[in-house]
C-alpha positions in Angstrom: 88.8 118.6 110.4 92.3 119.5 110.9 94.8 118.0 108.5 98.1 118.3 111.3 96.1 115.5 113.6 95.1 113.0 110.7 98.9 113.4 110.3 99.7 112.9 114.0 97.6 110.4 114.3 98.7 108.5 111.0 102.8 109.1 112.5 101.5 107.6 116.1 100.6 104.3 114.2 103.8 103.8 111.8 106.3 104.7 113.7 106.0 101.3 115.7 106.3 99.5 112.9 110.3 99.5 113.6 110.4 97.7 116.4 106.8 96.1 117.1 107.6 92.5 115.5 103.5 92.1 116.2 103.1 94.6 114.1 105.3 93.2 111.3 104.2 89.6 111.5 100.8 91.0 110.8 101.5 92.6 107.8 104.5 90.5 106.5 105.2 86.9 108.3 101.5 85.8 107.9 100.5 86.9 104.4 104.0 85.4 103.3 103.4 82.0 104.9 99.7 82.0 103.8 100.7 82.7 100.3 103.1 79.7 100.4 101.3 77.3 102.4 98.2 78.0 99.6 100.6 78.1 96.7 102.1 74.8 97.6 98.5 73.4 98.1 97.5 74.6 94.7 100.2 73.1 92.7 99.6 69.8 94.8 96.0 69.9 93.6 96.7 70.9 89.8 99.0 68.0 89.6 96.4 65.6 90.3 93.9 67.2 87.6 94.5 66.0 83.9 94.0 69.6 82.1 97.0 71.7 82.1 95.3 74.8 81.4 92.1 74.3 84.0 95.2 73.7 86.7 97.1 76.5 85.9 93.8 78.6 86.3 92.8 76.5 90.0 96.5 78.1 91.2 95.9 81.8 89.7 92.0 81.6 91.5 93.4 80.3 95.0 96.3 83.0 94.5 94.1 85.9 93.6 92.2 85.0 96.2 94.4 84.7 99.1 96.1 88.5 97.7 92.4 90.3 98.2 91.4 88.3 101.6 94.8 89.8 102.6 93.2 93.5 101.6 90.3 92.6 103.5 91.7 91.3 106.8 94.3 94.4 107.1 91.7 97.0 105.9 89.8 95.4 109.3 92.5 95.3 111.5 93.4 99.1 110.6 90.2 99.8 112.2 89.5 97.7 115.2 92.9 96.9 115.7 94.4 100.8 116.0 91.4 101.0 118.5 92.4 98.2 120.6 96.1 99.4 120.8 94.5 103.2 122.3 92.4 100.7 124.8 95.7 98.1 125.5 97.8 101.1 126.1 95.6 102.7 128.2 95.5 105.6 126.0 92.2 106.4 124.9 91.0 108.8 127.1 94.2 110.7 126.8 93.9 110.9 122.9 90.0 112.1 123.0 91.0 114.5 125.9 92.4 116.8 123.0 91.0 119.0 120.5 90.9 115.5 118.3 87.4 114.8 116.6 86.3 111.3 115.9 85.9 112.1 112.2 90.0 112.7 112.1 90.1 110.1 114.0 88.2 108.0 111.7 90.0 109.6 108.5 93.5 108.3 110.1 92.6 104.9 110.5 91.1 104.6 107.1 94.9 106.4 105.5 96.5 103.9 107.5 94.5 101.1 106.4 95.1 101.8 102.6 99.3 102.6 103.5 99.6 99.4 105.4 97.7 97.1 103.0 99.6 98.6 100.7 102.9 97.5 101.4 101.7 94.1 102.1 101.0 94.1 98.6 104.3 95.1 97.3 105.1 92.2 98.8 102.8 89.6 98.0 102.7 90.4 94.4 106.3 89.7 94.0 106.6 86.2 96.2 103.3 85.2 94.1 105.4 85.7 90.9 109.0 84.8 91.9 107.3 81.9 93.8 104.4 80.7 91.5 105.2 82.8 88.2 101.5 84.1 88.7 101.3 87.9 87.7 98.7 90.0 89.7 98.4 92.3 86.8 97.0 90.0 84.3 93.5 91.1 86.0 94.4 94.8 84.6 92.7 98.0 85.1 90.6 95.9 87.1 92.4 95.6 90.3 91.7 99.0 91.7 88.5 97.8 91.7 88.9 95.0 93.2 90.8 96.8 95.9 88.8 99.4 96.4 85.7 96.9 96.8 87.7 94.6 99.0 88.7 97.4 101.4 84.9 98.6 101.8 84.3 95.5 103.1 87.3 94.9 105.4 86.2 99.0 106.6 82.9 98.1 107.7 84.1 94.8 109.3 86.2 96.9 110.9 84.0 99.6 112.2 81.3 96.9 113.3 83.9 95.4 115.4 85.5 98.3 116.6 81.7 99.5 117.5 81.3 96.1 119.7 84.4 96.7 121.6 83.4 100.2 122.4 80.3 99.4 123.6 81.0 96.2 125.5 84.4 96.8 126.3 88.1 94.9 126.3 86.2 91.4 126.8 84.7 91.8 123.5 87.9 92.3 121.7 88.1 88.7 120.6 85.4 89.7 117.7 88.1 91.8 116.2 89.5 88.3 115.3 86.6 86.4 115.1 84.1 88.5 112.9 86.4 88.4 109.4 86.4 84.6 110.1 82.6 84.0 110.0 83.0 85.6 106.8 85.3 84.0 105.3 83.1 81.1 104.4 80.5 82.3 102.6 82.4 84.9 100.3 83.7 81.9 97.5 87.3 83.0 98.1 89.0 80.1 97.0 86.0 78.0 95.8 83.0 79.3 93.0 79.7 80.1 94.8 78.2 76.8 93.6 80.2 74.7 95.3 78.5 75.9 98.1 75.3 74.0 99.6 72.0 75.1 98.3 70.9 76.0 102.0 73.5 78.5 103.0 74.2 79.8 99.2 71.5 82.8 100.4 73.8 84.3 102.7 76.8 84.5 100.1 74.4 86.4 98.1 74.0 89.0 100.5 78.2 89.3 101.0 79.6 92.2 98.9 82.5 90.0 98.6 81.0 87.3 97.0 80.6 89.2 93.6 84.2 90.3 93.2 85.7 86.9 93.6 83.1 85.5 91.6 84.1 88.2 88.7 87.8 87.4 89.7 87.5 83.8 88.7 85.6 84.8 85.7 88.1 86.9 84.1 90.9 84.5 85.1 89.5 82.0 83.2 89.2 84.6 80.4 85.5 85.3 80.5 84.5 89.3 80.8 84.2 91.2 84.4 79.8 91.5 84.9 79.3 94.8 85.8 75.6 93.7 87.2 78.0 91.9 89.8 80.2 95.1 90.4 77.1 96.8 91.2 75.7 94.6 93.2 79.3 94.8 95.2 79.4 98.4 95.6 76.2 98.5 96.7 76.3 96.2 99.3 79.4 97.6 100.6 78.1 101.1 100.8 75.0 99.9 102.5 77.1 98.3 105.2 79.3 100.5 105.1 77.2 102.9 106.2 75.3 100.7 109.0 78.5 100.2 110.4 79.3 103.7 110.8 76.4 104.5 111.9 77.3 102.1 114.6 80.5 103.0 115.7 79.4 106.4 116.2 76.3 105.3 118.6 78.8 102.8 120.3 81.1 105.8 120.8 78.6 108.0 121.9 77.3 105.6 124.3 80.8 104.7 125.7 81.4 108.4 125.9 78.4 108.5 127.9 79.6 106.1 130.7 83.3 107.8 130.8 86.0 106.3 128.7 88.1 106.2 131.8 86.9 103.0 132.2 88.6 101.4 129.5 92.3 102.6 131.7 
């Protein structure tokens, strides 16, 4: 693994950033506007509630929330998304024509993942407080956690959908979109697991992402982090992780097998 490609690689990606207002509005416009629509919507449903104290903690949880989905969806997108751009520019043959090996490839998309979502963050956390008053860092030494576990998640999301493309080509790209979506419901983001149904609270127990908002909420409302539900988190994440992985390189393998040309 050379280090001068990861860095090529990582360079290739950011330097769009200056002009690409896609690029921007993914990582800036629409976090923003989620964060205010969400905000808003909070405070509209605290004012209705007669507790000052159990409001104040409904805004923080759908706040929280809304800052790690974000870590999620752009951890994804770093993935599939980098992919897409390669296929959409007609570029992917070119770039695998070189002396560049998948795991540097790999290794680039996972830096830029935790660069990008990074500086969506420095901006998040500032609207949320300016905005809301609501500091991020009242969660602590916990939040590298929380990222960390967050960003597994949005990494194998990304690597299973990135896997699909490859092996079924451009039509499939829509599951880039798509596949964080499906999610979304059944990890008790904005909402505590029980208020799920009964039926389909099964399948939130087998999300990674389930246990770290339900841990969020938990020491938001100043009750103390379980670390069975950490584990449980990690766990998960590194299973899938790895399954998705595992995928990618069989889908690349197999596309390899049938010519990448045919992606130009």
């Amino acid at each position: 693994m050379k280090l001068h490609r990861i860095k090529a690689l990582c360079l290739r990606h950011l330097y769009p950033l200056k002009r690409d207002f896609d690029l921007l509005s993914d990582m800036i416009y629409w976090p923003l506007i989620d964060t205010l629509l969400w905000g808003v919507t909070g405070q509209w449903l605290s004012s209705a509630g007669q507790n000052a104290d159990e409001a104040r903690i409904l805004i923080v949880s759908i706040l929280m929330g809304l800052i790690f989905w974000n870590v999620i969806w752009r951890s994804q997108a770093e993935v599939s998304r980098n992919l897409m751009d390669e296929i959409w520019n007609n570029n992917l043959i070119n770039l695998f024509s070189t002396p560049l090996r998948v795991d540097e490839w790999v290794t680039s998309v996972l830096l830029l993942s935790v660069i990008k979502t990074s500086i969506t963050l420095l901006l998040l956390v500032p609207a949320v407080f300016f905005l809301y008053t609501v500091n991020v860092f009242q969660l602590g030494w916990w939040i590298p956690v929380f990222f960390l576990s967050t960003t597994m998640t949005g990494w194998w999301l990304g690597f299973i959908s990135a896997g699909i493309v490859l092996r079924y080509g451009p039509k499939a790209q829509t599951v880039i979109w798509t596949l964080p979506g499906i999610l979304l419901p059944f990890s008790a983001i904005y909402f505590p697991l029980s208020q799920l149904p009964a039926v389909i609270q099964p399948i939130s127990r087998i999300i990674p992402t389930t246990y770290i908002f339900e841990s969020m909420r938990t020491l938001i409302q100043g009750g103390m982090v379980r670390p069975d539900y950490l584990a449980i988190s990690f766990g998960l994440n590194i299973v899938f992780l790895g399954f998705a992985f595992w995928f990618f390189m069989r889908s690349f393998a197999y596309s390899t097998k049938l010519g990448l040309g045919r992606f130009n």
